[in-house]
C-alpha positions as CSV (number, residue, x, y, z in Angstrom):
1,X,15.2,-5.0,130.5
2,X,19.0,-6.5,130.8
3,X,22.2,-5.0,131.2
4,X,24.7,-7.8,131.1
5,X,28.4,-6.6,132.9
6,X,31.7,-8.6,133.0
7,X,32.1,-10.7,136.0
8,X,35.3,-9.0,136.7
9,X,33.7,-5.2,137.1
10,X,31.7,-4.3,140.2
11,X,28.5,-2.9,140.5
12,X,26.0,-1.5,142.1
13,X,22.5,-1.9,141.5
14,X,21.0,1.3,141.9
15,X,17.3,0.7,143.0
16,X,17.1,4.1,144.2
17,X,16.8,5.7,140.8
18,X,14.4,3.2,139.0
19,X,10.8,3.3,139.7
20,X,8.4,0.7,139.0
21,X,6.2,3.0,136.4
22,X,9.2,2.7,134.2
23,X,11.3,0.0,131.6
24,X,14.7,0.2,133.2
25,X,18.0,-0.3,135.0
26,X,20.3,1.7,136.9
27,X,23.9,0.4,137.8
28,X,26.7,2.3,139.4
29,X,30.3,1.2,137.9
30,X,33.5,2.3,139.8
31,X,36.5,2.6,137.3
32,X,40.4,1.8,139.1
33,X,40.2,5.4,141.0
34,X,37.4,5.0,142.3
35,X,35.1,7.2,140.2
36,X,31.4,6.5,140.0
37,X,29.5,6.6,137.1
38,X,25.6,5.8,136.6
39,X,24.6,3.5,133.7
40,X,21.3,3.7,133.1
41,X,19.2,1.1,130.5
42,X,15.6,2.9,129.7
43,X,12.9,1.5,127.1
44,X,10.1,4.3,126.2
45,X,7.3,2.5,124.5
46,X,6.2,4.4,121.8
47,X,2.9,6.3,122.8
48,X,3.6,6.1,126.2
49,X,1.4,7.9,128.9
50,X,2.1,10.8,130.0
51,X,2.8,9.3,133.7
52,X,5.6,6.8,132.3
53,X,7.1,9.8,130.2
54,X,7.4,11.9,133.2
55,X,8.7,8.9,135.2
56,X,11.7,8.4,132.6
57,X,12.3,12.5,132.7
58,X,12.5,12.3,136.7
59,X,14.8,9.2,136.5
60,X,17.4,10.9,134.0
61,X,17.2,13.9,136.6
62,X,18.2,11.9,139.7
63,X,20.9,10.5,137.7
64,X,22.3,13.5,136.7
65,X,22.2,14.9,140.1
66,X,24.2,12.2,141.5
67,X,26.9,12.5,139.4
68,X,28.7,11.6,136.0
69,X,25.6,9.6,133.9
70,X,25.3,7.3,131.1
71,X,22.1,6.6,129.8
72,X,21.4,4.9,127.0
73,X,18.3,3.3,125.3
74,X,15.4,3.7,122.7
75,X,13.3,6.5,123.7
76,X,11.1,6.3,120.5
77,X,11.0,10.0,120.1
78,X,12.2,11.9,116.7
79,X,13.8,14.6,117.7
80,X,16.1,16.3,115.3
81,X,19.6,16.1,116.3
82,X,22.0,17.9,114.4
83,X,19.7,20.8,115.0
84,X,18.3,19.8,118.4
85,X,14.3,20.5,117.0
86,X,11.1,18.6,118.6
87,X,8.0,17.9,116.4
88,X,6.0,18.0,119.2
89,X,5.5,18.5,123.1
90,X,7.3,15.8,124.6
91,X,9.9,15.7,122.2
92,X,10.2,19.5,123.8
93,X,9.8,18.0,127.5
94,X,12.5,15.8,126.7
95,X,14.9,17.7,124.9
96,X,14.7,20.5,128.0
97,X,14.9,17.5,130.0
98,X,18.5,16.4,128.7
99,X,19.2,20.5,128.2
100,X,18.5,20.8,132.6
101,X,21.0,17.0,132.8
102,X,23.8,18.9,130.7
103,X,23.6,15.8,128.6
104,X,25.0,15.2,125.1
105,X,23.3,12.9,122.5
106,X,26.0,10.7,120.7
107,X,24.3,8.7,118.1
108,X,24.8,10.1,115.0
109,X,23.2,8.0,112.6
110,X,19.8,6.7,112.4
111,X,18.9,3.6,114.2
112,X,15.3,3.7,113.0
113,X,13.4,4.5,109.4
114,X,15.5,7.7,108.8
115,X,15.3,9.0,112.4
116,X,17.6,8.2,115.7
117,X,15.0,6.5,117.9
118,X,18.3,4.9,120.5
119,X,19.8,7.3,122.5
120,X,23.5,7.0,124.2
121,X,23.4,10.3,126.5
122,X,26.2,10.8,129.2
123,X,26.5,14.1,131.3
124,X,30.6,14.2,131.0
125,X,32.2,14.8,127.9
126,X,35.5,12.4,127.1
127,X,34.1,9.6,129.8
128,X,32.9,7.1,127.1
129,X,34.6,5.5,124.4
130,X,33.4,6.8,120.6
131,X,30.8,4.4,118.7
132,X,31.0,3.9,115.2
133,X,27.5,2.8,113.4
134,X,28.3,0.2,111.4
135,X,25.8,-1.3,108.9
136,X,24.3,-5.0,110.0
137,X,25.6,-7.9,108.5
138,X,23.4,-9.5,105.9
């Protein structure tokens, strides 16, 4: 797991949010005034045990209890996003999961076979920048 950052923007590594059962990283950016924001980098492997899932969950909750949070990352779940349905139980754990962060999901095309397996979720509407999906080259 990498998050690569200009040289000229300061961070934070925030160890205190990661734990070692899970794929991340956790950085804290300041922007000019001085406002924090968490950027978080999470990989869910698909199938994943029930004690790595519930590791993610508990890292997106101390993020968003610490403040303004981006995460972002493939989760490898297929939950239905225009109408916010889970297939299953821990789409369902997730889903209430990002419902208790006050989280919004902003990829709106899908980024695996037919279904939106990467996530870009951030707790404070109008603090990122819009993504376009654009198709790959070749």
């Amino acid at each position: 797991m990498a998050l690569l950052v200009k040289e000229e923007i300061n961070i934070v590594v925030r160890k205190d949010i990661s734990s070692d059962k899970v794929e991340s990283v956790w950085v804290e950016l300041r922007n000019t005034k001085g406002q924090k924001t968490l950027v978080g980098i999470i990989y869910r492997p698909p199938n994943c045990s029930g004690e790595v899932g519930n590791g993610i969950k508990q890292e997106i909750r101390d993020a968003c209890n610490k403040g303004i949070s981006a995460i972002m990352g493939n989760f490898n779940l297929h939950i239905d996003w225009a109408s916010q349905i889970s297939h299953n139980a821990v789409e369902e754990e997730f889903l209430e999961c990002i419902w208790d962060g006050f989280l919004d999901q902003y990829v709106e095309e899908p980024t695996g076979e037919h279904t939106i397996l990467d996530w870009i979720l951030c707790n404070e509407k109008g603090s990122l920048p819009i993504w376009l999906h654009e198709t790959p080259w070749g």
